[in-house]
HTML snippet that shows the backbone in 3Dmol.js (N, CA, C, O; Angstrom):
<script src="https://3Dmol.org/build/3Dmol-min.js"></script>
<div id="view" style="width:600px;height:400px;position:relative"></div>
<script>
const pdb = `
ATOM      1  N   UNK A   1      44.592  86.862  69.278  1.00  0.00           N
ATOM      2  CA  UNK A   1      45.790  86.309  69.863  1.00  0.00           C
ATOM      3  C   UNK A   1      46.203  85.094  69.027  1.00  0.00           C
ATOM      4  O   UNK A   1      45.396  84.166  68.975  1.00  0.00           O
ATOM      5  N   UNK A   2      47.374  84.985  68.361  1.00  0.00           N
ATOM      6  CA  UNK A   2      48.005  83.894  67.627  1.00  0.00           C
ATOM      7  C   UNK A   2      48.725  82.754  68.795  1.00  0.00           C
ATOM      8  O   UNK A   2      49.511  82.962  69.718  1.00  0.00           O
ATOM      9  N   UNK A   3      48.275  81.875  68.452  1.00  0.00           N
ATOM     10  CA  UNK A   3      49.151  80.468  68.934  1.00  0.00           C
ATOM     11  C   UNK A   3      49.710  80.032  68.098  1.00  0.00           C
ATOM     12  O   UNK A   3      49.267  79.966  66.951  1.00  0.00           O
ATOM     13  N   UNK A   4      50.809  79.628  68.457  1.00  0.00           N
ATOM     14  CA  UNK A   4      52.050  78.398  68.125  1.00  0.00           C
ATOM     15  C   UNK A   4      52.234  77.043  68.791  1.00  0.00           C
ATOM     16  O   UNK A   4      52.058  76.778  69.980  1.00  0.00           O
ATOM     17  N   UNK A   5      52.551  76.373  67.981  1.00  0.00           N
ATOM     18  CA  UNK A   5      52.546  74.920  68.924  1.00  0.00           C
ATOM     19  C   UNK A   5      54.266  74.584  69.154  1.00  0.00           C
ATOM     20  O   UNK A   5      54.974  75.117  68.300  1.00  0.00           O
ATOM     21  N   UNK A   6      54.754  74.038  69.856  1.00  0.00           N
ATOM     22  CA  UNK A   6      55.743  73.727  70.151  1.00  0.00           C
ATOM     23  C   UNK A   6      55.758  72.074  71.015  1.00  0.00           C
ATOM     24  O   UNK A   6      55.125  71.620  71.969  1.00  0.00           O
ATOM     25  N   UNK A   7      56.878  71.502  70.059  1.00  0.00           N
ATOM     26  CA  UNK A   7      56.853  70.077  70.904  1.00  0.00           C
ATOM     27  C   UNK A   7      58.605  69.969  71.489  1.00  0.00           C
ATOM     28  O   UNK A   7      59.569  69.712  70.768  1.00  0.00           O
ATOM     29  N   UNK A   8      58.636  70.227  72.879  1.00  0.00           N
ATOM     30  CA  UNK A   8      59.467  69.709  73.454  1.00  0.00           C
ATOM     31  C   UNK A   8      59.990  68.811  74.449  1.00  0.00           C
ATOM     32  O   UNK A   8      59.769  69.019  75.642  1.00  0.00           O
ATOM     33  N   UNK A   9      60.685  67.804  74.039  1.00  0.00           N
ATOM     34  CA  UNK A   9      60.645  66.535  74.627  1.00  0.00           C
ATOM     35  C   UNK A   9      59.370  65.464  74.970  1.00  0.00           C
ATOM     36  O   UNK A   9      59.121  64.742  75.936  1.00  0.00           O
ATOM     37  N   UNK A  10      58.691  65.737  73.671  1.00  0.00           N
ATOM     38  CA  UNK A  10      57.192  65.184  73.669  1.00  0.00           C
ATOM     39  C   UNK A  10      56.237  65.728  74.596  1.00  0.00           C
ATOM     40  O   UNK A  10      55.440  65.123  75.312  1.00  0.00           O
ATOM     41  N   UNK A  11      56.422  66.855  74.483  1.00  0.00           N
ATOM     42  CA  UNK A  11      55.286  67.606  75.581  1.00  0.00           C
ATOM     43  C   UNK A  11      55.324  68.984  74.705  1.00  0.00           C
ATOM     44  O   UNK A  11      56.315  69.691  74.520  1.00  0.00           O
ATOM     45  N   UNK A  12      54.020  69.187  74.217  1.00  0.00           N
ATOM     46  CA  UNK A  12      53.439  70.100  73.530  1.00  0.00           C
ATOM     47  C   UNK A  12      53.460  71.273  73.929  1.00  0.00           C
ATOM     48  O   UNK A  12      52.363  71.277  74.487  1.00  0.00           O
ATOM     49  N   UNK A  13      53.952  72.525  74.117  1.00  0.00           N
ATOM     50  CA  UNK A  13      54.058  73.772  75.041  1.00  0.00           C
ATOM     51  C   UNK A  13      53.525  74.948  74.038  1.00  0.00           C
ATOM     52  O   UNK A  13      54.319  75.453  73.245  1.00  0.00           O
ATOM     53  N   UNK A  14      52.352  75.314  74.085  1.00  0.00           N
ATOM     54  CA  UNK A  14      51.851  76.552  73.124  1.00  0.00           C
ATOM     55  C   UNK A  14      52.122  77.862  74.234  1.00  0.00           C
ATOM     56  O   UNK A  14      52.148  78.200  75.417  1.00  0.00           O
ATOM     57  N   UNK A  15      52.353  78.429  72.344  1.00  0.00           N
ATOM     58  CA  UNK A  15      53.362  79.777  72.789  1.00  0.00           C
ATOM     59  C   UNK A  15      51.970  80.816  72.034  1.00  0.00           C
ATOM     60  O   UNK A  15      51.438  80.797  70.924  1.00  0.00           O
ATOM     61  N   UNK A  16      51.752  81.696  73.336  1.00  0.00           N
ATOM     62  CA  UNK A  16      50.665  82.902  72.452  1.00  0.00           C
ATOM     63  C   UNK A  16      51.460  84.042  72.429  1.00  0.00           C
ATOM     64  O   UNK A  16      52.451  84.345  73.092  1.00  0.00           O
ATOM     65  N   UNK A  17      50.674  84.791  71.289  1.00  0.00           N
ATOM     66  CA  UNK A  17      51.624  86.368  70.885  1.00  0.00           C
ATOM     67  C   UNK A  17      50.370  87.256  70.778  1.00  0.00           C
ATOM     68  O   UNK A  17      49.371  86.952  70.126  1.00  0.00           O
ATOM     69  N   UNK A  18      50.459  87.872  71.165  1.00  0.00           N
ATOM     70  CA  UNK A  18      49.814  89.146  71.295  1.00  0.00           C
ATOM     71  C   UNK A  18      50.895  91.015  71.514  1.00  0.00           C
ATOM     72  O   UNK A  18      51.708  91.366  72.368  1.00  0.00           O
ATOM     73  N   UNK A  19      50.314  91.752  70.258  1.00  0.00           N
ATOM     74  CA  UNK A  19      50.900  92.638  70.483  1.00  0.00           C
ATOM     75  C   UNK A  19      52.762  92.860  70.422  1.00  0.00           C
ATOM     76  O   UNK A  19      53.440  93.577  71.159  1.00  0.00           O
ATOM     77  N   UNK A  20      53.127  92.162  69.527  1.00  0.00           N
ATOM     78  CA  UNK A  20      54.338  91.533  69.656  1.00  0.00           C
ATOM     79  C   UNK A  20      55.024  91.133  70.826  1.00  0.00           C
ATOM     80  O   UNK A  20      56.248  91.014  70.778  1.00  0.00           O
ATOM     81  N   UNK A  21      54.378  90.901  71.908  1.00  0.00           N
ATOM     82  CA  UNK A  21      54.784  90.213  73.047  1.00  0.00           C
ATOM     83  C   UNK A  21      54.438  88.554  72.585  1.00  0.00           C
ATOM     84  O   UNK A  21      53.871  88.289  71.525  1.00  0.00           O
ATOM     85  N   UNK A  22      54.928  87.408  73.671  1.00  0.00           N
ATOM     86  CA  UNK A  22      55.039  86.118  73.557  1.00  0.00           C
ATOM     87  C   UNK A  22      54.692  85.737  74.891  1.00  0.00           C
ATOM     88  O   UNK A  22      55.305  86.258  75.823  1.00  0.00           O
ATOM     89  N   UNK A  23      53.903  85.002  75.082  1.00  0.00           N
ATOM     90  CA  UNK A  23      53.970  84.284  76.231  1.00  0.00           C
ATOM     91  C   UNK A  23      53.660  82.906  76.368  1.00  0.00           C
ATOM     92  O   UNK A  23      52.866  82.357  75.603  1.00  0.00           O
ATOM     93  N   UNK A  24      54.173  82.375  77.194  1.00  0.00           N
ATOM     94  CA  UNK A  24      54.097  80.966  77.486  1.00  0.00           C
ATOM     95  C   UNK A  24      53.176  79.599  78.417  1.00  0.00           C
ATOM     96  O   UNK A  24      53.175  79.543  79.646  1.00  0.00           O
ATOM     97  N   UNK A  25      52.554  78.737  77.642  1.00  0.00           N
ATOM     98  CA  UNK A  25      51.646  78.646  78.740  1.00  0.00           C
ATOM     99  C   UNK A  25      52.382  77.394  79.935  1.00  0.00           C
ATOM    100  O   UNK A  25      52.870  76.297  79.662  1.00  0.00           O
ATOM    101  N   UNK A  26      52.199  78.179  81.519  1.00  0.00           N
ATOM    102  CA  UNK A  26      53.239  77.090  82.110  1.00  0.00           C
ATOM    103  C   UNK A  26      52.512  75.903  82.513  1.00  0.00           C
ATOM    104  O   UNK A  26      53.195  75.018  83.029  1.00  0.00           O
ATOM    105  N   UNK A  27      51.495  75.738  82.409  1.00  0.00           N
ATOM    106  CA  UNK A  27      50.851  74.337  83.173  1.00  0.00           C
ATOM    107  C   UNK A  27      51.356  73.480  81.501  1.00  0.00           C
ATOM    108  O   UNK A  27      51.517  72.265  81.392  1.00  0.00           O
ATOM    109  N   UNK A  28      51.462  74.145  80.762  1.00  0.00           N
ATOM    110  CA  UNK A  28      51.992  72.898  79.384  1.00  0.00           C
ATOM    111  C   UNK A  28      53.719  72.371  79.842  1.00  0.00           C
ATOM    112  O   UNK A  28      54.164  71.223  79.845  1.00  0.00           O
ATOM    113  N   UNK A  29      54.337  73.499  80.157  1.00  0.00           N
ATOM    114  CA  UNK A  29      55.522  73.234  80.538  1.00  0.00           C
ATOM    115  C   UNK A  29      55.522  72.540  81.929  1.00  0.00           C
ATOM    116  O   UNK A  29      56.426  71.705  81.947  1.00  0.00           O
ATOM    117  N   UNK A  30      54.856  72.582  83.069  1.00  0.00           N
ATOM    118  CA  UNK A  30      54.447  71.565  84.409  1.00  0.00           C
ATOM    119  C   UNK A  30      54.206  70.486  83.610  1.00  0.00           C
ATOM    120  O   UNK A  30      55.108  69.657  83.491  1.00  0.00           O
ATOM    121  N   UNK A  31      53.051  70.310  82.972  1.00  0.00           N
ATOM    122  CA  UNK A  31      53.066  68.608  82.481  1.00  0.00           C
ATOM    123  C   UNK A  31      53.994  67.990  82.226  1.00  0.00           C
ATOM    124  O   UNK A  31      53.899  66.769  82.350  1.00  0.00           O
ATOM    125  N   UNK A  32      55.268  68.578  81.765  1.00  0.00           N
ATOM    126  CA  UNK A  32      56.714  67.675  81.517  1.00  0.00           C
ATOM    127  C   UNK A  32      56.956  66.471  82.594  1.00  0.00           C
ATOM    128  O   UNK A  32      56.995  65.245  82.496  1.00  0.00           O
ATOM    129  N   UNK A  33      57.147  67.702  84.020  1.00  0.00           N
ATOM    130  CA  UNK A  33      57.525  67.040  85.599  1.00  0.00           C
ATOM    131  C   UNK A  33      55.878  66.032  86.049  1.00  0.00           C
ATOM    132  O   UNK A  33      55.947  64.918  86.569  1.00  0.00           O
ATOM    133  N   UNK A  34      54.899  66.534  85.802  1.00  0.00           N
ATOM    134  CA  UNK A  34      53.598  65.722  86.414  1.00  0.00           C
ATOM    135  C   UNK A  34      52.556  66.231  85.692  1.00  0.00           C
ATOM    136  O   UNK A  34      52.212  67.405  85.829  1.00  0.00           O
ATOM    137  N   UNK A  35      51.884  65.295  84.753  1.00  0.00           N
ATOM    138  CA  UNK A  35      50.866  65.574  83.775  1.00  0.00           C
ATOM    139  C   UNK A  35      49.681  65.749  85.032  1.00  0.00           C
ATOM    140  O   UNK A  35      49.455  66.958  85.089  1.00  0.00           O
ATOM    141  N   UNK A  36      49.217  65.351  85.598  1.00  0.00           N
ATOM    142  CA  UNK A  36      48.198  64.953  86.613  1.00  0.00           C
ATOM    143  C   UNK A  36      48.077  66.041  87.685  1.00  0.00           C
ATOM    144  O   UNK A  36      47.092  66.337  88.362  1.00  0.00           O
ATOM    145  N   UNK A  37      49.235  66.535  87.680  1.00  0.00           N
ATOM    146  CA  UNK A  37      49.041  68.176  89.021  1.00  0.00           C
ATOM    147  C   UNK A  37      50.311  69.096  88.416  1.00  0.00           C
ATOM    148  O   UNK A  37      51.507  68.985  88.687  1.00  0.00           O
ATOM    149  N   UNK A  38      49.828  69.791  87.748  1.00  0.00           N
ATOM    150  CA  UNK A  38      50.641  70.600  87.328  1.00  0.00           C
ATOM    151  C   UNK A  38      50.104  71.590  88.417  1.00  0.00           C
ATOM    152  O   UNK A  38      50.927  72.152  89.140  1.00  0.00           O
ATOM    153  N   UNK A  39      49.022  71.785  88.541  1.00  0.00           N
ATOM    154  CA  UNK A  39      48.862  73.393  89.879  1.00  0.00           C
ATOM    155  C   UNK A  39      50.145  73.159  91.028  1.00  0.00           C
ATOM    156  O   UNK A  39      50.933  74.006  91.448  1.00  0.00           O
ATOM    157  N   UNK A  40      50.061  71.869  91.332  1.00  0.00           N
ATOM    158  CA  UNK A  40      51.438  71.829  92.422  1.00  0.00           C
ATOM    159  C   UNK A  40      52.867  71.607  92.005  1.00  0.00           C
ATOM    160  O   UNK A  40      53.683  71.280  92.867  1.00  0.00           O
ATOM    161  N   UNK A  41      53.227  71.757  90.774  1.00  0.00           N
ATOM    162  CA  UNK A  41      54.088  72.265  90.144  1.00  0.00           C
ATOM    163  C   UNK A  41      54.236  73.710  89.875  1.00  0.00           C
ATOM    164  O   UNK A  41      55.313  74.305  89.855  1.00  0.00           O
ATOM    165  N   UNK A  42      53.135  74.202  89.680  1.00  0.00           N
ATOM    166  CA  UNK A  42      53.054  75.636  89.363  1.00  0.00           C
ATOM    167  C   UNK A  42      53.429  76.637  91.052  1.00  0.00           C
ATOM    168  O   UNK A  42      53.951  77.744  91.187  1.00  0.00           O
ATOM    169  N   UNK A  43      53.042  75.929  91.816  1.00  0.00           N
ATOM    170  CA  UNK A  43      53.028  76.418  92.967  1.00  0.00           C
ATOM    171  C   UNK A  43      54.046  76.415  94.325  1.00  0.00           C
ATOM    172  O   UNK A  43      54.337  77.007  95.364  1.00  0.00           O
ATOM    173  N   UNK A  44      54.294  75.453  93.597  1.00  0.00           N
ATOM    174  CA  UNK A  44      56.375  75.500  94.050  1.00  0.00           C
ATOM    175  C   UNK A  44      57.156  75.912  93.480  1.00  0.00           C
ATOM    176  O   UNK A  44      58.220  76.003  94.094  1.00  0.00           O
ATOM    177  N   UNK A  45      57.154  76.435  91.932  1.00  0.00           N
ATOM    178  CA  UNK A  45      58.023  77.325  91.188  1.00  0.00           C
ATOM    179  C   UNK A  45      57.787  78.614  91.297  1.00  0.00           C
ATOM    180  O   UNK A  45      58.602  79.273  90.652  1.00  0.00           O
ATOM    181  N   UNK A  46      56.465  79.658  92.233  1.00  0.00           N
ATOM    182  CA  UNK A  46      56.060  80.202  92.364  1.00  0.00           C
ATOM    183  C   UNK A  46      57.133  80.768  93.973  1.00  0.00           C
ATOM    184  O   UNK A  46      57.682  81.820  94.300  1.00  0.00           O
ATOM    185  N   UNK A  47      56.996  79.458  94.571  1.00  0.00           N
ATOM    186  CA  UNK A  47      57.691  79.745  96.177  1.00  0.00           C
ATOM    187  C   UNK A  47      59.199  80.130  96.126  1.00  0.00           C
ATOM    188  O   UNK A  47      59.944  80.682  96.935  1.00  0.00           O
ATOM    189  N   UNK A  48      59.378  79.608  94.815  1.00  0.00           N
ATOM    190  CA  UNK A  48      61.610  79.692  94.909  1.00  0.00           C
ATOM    191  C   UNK A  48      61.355  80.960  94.729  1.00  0.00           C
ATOM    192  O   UNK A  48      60.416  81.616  94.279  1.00  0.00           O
ATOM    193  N   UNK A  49      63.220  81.337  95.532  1.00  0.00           N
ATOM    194  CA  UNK A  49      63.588  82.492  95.820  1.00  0.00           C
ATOM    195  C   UNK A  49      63.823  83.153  94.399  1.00  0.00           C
ATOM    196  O   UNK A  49      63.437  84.309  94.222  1.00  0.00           O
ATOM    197  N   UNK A  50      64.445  82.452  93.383  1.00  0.00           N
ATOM    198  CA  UNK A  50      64.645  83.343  92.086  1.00  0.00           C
ATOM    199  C   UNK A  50      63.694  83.646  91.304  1.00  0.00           C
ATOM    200  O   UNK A  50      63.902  84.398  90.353  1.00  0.00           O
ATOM    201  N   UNK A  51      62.408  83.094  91.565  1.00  0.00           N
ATOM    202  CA  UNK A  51      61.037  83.215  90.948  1.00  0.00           C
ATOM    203  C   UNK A  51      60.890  84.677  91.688  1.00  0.00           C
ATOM    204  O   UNK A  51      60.785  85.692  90.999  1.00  0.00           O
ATOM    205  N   UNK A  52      60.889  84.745  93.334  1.00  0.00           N
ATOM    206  CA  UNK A  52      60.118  85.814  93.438  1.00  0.00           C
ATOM    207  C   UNK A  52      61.221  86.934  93.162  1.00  0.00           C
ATOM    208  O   UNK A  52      60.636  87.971  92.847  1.00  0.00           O
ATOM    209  N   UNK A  53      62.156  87.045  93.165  1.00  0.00           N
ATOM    210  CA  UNK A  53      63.211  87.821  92.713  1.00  0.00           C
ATOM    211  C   UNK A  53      63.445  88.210  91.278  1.00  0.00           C
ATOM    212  O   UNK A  53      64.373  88.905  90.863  1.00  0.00           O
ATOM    213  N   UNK A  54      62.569  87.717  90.648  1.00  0.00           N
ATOM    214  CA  UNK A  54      62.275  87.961  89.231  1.00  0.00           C
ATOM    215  C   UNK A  54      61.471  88.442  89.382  1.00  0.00           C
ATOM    216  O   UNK A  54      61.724  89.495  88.798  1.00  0.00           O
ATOM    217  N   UNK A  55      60.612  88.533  89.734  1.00  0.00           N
ATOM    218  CA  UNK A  55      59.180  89.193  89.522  1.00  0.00           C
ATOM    219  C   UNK A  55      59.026  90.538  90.546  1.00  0.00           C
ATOM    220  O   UNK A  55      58.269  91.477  90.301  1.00  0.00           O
ATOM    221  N   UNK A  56      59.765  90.454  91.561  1.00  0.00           N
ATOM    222  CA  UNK A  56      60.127  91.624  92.409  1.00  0.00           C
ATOM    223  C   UNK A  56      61.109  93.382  91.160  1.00  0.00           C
ATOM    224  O   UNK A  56      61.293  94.569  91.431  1.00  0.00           O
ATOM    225  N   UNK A  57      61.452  92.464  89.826  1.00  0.00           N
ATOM    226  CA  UNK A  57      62.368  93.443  89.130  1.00  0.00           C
ATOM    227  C   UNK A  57      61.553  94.043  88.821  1.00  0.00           C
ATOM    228  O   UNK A  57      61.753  95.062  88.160  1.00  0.00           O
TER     229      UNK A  57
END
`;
const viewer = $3Dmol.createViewer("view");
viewer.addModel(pdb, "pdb");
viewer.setStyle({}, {cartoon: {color: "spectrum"}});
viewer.zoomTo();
viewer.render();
</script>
């Protein structure tokens, strides 16, 4: 699995590829809003309606 590093808005967000797919890691992207609890960041973006409506496709 290849990593990439990415710095946006001073917050480091590594991007893995596997299989020519990409994915993203989100507790790097949570640290933006709260370095210290990203799980409860992760877990309220989990509860919105367009989250589960995405993942319902």
């Amino acid at each position: 699995m290849a990593k990439t590093k990415l710095n946006v808005n001073d917050v480091e967000i590594v991007l893995y590829k596997q299989n020519e797919e990409e994915f993203m890691a989100l507790t790097d992207m949570a640290k933006f809003r709260d370095s210290e609890r990203t799980n409860y960041i992760i877990q309220n973006w989990m509860r919105t309606r367009s989250t589960i409506d995405f993942l319902g496709l």
